[in-house]
N, C-alpha and C positions, 0 to 999 in steps of 0.2 A: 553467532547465528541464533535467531530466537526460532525454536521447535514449534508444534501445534500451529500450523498456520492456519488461521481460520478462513474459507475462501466462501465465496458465493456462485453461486452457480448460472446459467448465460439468460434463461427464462425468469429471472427472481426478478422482484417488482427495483426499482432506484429508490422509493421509500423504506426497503428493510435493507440498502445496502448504508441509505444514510445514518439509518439506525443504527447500524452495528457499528460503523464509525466512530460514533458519539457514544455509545454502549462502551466501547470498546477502547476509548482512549488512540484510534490508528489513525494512518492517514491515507492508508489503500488499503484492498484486499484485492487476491488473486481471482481469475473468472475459470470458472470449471467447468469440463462438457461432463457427459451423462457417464463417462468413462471418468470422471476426477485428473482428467487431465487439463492442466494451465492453459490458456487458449486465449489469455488475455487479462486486464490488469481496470479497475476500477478507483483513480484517486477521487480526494474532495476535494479538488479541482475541476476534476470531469464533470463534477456533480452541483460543481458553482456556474459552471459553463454551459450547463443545458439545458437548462429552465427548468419550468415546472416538472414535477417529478413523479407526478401521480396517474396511472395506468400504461407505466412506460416500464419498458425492461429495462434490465443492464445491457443487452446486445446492441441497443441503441446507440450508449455512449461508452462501453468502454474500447480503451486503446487495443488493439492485437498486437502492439510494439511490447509485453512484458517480458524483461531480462532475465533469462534464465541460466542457471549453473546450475554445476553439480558439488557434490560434499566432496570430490575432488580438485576442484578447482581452484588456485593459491589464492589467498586474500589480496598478494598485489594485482593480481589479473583481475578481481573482481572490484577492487579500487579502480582500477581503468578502465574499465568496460560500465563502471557507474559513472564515473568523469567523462566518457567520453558520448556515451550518450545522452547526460544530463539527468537521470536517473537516481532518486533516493532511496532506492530497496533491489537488492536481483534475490528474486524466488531460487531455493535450491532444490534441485526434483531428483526423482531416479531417471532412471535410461528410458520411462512408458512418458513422461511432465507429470508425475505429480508430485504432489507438494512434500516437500521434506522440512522446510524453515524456510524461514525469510534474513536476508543480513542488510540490514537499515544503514542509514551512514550513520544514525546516533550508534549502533551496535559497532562501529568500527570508528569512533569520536572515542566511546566507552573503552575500547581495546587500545588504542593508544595511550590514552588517558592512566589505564592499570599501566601499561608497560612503563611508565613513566612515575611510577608509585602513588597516584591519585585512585581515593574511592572516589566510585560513580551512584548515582542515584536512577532507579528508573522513573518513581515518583513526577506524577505530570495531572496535575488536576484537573478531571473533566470540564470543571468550572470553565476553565481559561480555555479548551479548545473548543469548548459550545459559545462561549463569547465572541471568539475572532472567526467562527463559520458565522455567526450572527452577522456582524462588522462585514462579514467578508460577502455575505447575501444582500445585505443591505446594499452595498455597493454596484453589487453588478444587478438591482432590480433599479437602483438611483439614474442606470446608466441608460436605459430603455424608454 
């Protein structure tokens, strides 16, 4: 599980959630009401998807489908519950939804990986995911 989840909140602009993406080297962030409770989930997908992006919130476009556990919940249950609903992250909250950490499928690539006596790197170049959201914009404005 990676700790400090950094989330956005449901009235914040699609331009500071893109930012923090690219800021931030992620590839979602959690959506939060006025309580810090989860209420929904913001990929760069969502955000390849919905055009322009400027005087628009996040309540616009993100999903209310974000998978949520708790810090009890067994890593195989949360391996299936990410398989089965096609999901690359479940948020872990307390008992109120809020954020505790997020466990990515690289965070459980990585945990396999140790268990099998490989080091892991987190190391992931901003360069390369501002490039293929570039690639990936291009694309779906080429498609229009």
């Amino acid at each position: 599980m990676t700790p400090d989840v950094l989330t956005a909140h449901l009235d914040d602009p699609l331009s500071d959630v893109r930012d923090l993406l690219l800021e931030e080297n992620i590839s979602a962030v959690p959506v939060v009401d006025d309580r810090d409770r989860i209420c929904g989930v913001v990929t760069e997908t969502d955000l390849l998807r919905c055009g322009p992006l400027d005087g628009r919130a996040i309540r616009e476009v993100m999903s209310t489908a974000a998978l949520r556990v708790t810090l009890d919940t067994p890593l195989p249950v949360v391996v299936a519950l990410m398989t089965a609903t096609g999901t690359r992250r479940a948020f872990v909250t307390d008992d109120q939804a809020r954020a505790l950490g997020v466990v990515s499928a690289l965070d459980i690539v990585k945990w396999v990986a140790s268990r099998a006596g490989y080091e892991t790197s987190t190391t992931s170049p901003l360069e390369l995911w501002q490039r293929r959201f570039a690639r990936a914009a291009g694309r779906v404005a080429g498609a229009n």
